[in-house]
PQR file with spaces between the fields and no chain letter, atoms N, CA, C, O and H, PARSE charges and radii, in Angstrom:
ATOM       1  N    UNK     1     123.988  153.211   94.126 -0.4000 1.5000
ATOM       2  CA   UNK     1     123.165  152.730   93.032 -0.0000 2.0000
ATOM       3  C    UNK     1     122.189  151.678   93.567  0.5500 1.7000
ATOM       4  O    UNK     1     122.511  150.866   94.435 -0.5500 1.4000
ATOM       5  N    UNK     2     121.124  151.732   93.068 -0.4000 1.5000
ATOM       6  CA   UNK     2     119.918  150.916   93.623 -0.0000 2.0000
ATOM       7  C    UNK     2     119.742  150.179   92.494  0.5500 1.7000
ATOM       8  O    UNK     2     119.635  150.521   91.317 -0.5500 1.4000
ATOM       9  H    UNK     2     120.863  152.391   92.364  0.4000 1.0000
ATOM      10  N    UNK     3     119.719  148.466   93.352 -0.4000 1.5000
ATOM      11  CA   UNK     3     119.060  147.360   91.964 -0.0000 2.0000
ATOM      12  C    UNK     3     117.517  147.417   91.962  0.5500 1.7000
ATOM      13  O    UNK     3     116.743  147.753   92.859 -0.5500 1.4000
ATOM      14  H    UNK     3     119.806  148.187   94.308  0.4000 1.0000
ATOM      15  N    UNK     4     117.287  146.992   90.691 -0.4000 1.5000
ATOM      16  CA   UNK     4     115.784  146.441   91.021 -0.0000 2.0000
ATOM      17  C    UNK     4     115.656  145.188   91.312  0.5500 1.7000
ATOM      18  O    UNK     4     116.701  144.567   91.122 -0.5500 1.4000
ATOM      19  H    UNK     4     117.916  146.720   89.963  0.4000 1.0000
ATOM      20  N    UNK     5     114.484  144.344   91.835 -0.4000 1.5000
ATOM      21  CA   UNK     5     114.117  143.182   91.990 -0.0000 2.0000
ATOM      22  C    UNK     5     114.082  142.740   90.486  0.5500 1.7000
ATOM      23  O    UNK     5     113.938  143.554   89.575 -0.5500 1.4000
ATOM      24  H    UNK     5     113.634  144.848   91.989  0.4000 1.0000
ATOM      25  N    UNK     6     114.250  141.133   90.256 -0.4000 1.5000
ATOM      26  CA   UNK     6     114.148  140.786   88.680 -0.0000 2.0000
ATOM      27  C    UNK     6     113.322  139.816   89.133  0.5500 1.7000
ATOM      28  O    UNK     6     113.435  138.766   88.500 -0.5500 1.4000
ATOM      29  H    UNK     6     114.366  140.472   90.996  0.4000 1.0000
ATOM      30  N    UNK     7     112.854  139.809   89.654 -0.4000 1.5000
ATOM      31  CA   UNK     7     111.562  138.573   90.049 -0.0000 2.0000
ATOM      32  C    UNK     7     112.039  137.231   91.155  0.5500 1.7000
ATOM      33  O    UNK     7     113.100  137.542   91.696 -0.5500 1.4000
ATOM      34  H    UNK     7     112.763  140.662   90.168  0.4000 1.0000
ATOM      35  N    UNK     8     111.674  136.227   91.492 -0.4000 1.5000
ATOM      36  CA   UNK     8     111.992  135.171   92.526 -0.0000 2.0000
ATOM      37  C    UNK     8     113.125  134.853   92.135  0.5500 1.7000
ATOM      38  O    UNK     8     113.404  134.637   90.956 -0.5500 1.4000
ATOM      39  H    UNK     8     110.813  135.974   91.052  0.4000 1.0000
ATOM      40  N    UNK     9     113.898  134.790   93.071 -0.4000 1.5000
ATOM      41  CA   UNK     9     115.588  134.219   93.026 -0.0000 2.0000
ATOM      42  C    UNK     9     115.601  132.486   92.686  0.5500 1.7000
ATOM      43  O    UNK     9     115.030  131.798   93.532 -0.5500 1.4000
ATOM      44  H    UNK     9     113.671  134.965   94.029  0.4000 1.0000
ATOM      45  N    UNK    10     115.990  132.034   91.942 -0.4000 1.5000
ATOM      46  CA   UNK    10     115.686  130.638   90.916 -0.0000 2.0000
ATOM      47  C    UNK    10     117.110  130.043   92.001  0.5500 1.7000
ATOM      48  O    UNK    10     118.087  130.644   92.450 -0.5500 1.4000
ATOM      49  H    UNK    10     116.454  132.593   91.255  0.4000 1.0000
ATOM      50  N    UNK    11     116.730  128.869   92.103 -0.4000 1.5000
ATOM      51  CA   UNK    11     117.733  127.821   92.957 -0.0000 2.0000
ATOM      52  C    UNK    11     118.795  127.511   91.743  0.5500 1.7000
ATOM      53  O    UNK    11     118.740  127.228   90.547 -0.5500 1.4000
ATOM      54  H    UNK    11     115.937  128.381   91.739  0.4000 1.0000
ATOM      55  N    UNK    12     119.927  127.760   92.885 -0.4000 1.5000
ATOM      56  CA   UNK    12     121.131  127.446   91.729 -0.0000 2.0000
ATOM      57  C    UNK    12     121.061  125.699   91.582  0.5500 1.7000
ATOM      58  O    UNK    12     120.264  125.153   92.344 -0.5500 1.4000
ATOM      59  H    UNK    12     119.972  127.990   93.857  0.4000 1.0000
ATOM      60  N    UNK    13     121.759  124.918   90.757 -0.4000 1.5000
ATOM      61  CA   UNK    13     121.320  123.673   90.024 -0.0000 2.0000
ATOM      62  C    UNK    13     122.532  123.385   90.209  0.5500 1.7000
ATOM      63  O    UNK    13     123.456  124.133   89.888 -0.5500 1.4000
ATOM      64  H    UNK    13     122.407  125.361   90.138  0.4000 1.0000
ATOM      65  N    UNK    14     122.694  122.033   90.859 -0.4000 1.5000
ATOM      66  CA   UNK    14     123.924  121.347   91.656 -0.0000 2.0000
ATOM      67  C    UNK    14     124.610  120.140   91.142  0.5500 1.7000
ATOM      68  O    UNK    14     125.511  119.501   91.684 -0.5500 1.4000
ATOM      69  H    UNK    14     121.944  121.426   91.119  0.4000 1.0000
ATOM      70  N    UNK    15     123.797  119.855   89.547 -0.4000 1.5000
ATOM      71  CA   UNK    15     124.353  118.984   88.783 -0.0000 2.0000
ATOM      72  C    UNK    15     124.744  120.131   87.152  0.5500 1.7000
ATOM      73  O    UNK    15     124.090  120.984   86.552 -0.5500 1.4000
ATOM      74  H    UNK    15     123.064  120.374   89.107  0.4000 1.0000
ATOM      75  N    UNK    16     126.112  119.542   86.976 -0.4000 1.5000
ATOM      76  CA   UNK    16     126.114  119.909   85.658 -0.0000 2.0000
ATOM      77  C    UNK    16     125.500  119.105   84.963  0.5500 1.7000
ATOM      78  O    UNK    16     125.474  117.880   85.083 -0.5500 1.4000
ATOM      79  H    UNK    16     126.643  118.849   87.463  0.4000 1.0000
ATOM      80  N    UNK    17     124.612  120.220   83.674 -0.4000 1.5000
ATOM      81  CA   UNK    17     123.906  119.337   82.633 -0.0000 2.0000
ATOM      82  C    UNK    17     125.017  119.441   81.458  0.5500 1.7000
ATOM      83  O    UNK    17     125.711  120.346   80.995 -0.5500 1.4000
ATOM      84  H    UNK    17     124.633  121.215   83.577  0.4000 1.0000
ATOM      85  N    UNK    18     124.799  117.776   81.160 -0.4000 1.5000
ATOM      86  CA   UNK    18     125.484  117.132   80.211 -0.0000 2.0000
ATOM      87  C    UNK    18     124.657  117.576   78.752  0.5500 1.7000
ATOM      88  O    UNK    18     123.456  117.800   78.610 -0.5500 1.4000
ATOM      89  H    UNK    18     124.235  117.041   81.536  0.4000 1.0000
ATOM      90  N    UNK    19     126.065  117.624   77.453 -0.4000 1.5000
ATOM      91  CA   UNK    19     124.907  118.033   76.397 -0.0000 2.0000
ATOM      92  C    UNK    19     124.867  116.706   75.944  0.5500 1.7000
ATOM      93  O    UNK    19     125.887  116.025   75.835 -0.5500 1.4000
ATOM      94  H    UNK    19     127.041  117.441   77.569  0.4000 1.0000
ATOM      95  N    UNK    20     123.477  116.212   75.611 -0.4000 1.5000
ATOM      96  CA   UNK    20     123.171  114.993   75.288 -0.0000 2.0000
ATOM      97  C    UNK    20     123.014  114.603   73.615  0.5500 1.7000
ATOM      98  O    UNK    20     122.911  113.520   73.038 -0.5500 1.4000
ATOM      99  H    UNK    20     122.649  116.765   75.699  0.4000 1.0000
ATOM     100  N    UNK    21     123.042  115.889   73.174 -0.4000 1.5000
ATOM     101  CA   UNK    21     122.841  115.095   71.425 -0.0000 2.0000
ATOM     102  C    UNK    21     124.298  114.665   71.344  0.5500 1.7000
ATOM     103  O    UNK    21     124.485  114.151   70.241 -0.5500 1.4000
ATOM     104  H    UNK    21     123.125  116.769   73.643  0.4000 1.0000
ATOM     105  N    UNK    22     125.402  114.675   72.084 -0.4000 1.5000
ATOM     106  CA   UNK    22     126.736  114.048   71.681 -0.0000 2.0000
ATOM     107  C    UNK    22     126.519  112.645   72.260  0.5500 1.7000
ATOM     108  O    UNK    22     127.471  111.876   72.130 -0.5500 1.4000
ATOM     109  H    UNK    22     125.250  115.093   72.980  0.4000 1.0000
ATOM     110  N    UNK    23     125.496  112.218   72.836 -0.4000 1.5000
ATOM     111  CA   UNK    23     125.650  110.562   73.837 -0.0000 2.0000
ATOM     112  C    UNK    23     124.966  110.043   72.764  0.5500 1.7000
ATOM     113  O    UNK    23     124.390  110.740   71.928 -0.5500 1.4000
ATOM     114  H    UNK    23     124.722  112.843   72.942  0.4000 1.0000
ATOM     115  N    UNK    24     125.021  108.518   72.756 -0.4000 1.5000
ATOM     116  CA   UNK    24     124.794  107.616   72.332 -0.0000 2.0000
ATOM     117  C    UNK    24     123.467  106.718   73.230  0.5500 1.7000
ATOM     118  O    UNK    24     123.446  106.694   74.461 -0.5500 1.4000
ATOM     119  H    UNK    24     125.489  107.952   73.435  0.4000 1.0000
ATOM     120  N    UNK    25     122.655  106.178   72.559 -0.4000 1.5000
ATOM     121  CA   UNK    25     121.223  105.525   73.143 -0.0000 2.0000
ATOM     122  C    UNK    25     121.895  104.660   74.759  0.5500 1.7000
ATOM     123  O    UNK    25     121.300  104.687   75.836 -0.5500 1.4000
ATOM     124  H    UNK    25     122.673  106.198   71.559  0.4000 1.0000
ATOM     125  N    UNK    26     123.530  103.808   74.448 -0.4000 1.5000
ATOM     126  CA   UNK    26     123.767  103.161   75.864 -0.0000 2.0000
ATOM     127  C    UNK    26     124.514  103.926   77.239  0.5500 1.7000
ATOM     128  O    UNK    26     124.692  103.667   78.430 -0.5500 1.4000
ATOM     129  H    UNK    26     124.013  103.786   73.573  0.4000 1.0000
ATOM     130  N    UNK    27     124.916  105.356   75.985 -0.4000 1.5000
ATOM     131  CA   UNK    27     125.636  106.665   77.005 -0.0000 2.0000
ATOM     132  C    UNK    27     124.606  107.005   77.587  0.5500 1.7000
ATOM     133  O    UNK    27     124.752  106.970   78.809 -0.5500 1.4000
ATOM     134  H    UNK    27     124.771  105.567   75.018  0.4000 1.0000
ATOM     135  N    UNK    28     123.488  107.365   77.214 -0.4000 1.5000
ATOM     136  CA   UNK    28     122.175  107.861   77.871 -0.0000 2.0000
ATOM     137  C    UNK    28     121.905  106.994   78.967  0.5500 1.7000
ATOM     138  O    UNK    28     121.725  107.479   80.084 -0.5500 1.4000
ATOM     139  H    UNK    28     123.369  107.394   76.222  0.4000 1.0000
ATOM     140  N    UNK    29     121.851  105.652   78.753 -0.4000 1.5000
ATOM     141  CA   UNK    29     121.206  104.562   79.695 -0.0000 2.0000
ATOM     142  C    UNK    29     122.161  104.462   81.088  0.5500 1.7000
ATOM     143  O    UNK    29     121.787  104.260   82.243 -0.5500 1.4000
ATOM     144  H    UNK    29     121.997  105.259   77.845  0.4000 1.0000
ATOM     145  N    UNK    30     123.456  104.665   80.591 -0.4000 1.5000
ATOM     146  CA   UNK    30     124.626  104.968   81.443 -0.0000 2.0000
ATOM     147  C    UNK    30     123.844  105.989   82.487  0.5500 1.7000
ATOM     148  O    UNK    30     123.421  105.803   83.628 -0.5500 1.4000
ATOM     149  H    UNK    30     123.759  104.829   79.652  0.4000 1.0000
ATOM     150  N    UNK    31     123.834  106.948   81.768 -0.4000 1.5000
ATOM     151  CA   UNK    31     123.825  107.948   82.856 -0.0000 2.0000
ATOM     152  C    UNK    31     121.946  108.070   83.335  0.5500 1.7000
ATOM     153  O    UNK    31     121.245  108.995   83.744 -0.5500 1.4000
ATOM     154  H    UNK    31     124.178  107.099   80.842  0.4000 1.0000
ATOM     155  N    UNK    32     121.821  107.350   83.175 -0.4000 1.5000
ATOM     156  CA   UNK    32     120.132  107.646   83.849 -0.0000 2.0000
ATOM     157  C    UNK    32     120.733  107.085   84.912  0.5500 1.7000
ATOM     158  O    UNK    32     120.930  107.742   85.934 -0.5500 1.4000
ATOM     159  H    UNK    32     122.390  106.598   82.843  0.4000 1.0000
ATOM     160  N    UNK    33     121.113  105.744   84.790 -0.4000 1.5000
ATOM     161  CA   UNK    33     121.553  104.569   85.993 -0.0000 2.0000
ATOM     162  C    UNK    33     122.573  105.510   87.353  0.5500 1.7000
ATOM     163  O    UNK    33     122.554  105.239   88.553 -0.5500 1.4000
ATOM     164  H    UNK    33     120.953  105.210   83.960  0.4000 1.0000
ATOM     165  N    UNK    34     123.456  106.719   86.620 -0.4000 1.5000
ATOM     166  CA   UNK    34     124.000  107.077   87.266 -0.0000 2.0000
ATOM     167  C    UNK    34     123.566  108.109   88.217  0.5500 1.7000
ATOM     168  O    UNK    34     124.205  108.374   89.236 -0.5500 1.4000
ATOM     169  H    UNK    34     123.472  106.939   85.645  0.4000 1.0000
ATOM     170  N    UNK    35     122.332  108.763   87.830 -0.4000 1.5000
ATOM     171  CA   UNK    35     121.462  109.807   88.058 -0.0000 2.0000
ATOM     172  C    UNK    35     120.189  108.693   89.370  0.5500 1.7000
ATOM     173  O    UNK    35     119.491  109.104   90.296 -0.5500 1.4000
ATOM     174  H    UNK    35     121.813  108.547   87.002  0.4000 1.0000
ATOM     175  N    UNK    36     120.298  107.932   89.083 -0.4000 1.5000
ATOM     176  CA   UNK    36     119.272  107.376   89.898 -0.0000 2.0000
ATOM     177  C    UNK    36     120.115  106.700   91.372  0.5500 1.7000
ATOM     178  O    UNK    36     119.510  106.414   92.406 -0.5500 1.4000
ATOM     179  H    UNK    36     120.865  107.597   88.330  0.4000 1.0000
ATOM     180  N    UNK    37     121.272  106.574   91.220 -0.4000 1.5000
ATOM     181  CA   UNK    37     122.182  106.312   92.215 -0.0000 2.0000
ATOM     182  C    UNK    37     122.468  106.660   92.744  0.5500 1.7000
ATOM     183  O    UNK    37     122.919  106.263   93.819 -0.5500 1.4000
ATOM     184  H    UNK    37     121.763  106.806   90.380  0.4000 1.0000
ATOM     185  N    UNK    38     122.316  108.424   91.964 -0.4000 1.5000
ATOM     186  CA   UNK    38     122.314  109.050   93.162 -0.0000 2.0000
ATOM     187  C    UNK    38     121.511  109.644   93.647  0.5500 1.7000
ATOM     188  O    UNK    38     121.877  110.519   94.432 -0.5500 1.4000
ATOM     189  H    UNK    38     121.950  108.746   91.091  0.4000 1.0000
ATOM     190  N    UNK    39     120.623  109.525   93.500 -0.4000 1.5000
ATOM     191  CA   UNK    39     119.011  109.959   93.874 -0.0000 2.0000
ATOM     192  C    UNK    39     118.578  109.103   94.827  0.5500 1.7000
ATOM     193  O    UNK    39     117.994  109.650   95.763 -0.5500 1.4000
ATOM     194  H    UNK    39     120.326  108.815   92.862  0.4000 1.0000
ATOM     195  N    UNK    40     118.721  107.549   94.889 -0.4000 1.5000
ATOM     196  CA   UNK    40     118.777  106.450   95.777 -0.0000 2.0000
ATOM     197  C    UNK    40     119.899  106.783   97.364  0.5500 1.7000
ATOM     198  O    UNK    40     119.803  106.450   98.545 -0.5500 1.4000
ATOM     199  H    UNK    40     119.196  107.105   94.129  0.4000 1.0000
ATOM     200  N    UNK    41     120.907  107.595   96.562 -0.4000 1.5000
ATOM     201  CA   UNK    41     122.108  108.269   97.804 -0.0000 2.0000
ATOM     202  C    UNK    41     121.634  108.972   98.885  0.5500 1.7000
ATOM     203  O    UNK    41     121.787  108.838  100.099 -0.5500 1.4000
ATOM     204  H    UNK    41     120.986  107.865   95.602  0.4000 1.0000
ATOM     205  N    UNK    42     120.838  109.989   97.985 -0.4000 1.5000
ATOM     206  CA   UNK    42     120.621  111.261   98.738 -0.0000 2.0000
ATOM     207  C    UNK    42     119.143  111.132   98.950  0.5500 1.7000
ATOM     208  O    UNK    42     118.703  112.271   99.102 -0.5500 1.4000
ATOM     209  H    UNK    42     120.713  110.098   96.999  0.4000 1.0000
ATOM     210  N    UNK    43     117.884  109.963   99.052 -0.4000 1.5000
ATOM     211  CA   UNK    43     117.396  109.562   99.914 -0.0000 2.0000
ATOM     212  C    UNK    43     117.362  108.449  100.681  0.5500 1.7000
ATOM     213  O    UNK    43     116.218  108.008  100.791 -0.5500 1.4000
ATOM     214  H    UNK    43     118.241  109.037   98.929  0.4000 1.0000
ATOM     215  N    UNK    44     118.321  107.735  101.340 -0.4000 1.5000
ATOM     216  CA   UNK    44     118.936  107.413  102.240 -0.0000 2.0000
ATOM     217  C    UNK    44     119.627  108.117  103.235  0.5500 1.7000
ATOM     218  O    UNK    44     119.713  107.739  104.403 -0.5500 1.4000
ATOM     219  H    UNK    44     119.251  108.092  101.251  0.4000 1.0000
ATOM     220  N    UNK    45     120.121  109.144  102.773 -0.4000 1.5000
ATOM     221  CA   UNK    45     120.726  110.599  103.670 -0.0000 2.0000
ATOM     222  C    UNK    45     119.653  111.426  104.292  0.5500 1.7000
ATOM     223  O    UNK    45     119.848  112.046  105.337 -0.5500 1.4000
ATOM     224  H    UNK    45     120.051  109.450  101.824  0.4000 1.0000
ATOM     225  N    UNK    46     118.546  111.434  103.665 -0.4000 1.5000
ATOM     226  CA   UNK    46     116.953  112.063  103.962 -0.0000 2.0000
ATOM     227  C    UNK    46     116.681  111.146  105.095  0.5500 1.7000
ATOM     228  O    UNK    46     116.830  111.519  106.259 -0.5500 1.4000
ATOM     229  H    UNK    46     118.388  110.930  102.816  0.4000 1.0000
ATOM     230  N    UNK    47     116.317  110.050  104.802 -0.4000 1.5000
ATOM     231  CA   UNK    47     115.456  109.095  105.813 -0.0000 2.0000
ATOM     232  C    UNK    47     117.074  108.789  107.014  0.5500 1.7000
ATOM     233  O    UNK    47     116.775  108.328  108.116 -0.5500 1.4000
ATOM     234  H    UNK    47     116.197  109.747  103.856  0.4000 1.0000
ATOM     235  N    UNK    48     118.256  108.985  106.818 -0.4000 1.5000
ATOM     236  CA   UNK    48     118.735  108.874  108.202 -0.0000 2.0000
ATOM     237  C    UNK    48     119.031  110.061  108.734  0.5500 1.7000
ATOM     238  O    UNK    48     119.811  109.894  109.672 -0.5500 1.4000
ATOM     239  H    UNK    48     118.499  109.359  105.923  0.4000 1.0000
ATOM     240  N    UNK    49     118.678  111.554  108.508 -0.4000 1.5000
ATOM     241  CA   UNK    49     118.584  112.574  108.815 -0.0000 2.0000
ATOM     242  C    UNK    49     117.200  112.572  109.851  0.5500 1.7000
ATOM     243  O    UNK    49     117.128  112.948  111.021 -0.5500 1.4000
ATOM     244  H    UNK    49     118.045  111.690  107.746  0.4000 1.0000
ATOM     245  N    UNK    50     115.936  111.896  108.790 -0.4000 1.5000
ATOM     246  CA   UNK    50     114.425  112.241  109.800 -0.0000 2.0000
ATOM     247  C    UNK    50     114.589  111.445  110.765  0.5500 1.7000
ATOM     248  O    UNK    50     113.940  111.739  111.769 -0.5500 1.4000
ATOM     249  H    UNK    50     115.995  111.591  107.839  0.4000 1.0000
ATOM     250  N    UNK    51     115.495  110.156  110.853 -0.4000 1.5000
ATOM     251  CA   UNK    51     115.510  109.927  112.201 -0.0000 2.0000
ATOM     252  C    UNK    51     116.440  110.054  113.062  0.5500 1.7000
ATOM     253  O    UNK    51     116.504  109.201  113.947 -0.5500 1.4000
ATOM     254  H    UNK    51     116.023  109.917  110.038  0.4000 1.0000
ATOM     255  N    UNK    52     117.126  110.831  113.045 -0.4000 1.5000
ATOM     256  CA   UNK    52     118.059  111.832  113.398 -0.0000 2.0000
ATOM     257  C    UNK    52     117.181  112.866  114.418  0.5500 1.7000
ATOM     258  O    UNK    52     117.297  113.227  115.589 -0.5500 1.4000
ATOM     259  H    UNK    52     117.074  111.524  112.326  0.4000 1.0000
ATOM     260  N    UNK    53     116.387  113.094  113.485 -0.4000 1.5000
ATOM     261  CA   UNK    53     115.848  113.933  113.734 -0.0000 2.0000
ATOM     262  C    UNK    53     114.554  113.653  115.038  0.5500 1.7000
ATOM     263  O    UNK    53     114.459  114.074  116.191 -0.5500 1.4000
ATOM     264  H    UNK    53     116.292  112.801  112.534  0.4000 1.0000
ATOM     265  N    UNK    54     113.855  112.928  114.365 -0.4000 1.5000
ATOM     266  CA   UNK    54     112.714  112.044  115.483 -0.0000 2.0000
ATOM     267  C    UNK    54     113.103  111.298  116.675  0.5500 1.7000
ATOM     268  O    UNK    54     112.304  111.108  117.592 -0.5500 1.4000
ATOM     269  H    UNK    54     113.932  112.586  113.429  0.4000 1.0000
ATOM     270  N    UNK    55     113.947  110.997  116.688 -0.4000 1.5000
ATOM     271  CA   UNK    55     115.367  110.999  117.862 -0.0000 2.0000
ATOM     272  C    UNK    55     115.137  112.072  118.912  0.5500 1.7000
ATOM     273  O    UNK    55     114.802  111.851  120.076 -0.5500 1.4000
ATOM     274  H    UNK    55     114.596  111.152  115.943  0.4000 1.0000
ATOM     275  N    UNK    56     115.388  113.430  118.287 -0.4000 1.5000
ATOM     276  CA   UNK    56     116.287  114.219  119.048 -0.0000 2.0000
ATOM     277  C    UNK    56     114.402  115.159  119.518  0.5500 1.7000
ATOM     278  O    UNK    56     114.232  115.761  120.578 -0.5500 1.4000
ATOM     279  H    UNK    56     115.661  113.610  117.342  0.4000 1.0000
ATOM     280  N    UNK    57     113.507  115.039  118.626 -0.4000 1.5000
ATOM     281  CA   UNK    57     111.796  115.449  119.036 -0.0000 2.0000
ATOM     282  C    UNK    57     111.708  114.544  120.356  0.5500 1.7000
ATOM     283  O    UNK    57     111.434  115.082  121.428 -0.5500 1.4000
ATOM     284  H    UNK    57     113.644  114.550  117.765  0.4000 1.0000
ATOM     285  N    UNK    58     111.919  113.296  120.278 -0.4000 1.5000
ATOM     286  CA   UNK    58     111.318  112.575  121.177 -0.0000 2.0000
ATOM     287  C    UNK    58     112.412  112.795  122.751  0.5500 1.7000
ATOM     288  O    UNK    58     111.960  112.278  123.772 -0.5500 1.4000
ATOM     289  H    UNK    58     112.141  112.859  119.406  0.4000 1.0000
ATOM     290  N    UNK    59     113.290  113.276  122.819 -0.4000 1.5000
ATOM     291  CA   UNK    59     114.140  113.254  123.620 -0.0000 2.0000
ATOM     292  C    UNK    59     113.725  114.690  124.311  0.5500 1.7000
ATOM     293  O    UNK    59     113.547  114.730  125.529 -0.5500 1.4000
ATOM     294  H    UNK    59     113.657  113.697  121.989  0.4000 1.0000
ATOM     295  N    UNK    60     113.597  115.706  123.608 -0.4000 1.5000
ATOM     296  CA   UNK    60     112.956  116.950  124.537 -0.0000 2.0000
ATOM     297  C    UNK    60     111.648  117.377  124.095  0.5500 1.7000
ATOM     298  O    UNK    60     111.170  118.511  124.080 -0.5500 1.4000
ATOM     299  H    UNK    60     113.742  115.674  122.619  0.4000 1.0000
ATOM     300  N    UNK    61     111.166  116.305  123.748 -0.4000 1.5000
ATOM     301  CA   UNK    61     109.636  116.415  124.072 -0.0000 2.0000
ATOM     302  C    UNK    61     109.186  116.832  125.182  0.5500 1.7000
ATOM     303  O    UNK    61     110.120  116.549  125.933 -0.5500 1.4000
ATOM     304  H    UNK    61     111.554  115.384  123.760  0.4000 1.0000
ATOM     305  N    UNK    62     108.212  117.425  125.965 -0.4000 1.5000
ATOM     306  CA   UNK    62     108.014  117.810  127.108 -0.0000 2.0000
ATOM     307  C    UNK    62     107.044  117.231  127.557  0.5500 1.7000
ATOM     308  O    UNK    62     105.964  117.512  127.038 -0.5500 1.4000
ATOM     309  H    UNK    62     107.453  117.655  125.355  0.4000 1.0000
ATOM     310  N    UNK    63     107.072  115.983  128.937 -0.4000 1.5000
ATOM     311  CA   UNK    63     106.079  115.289  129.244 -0.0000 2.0000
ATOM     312  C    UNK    63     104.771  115.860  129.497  0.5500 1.7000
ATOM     313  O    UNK    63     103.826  115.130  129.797 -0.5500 1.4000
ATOM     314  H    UNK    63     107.949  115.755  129.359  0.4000 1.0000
């Protein structure tokens, strides 16, 4: 059996979304704070990856 294509393959989404009409105006504020913490996480993991990375360019760079 042959599939068809259904158009561009959509990136699977690595946070569960919360349903928000059950939060409250300081539940919301909660979780922005918590959402940005980790957004602050995982670029810090970025910038010690690129130099990780710029490291390892400059090392077999070819004179």
């Amino acid at each position: 059996m042959i599939e068809e294509d259904e158009g561009p393959v959509r990136k699977r989404s690595r946070l569960e979304k919360l349903v928000l009409d059950t939060l409250g105006i300081e539940e919301l504020r909660d979780y922005i704070d918590e959402l940005k913490t980790e957004i602050a996480r995982v670029e810090a993991d970025i910038e010690r990856k690129q130099g990780h990375r710029s490291a390892a360019d400059a090392f077999f760079r070819r004179p």
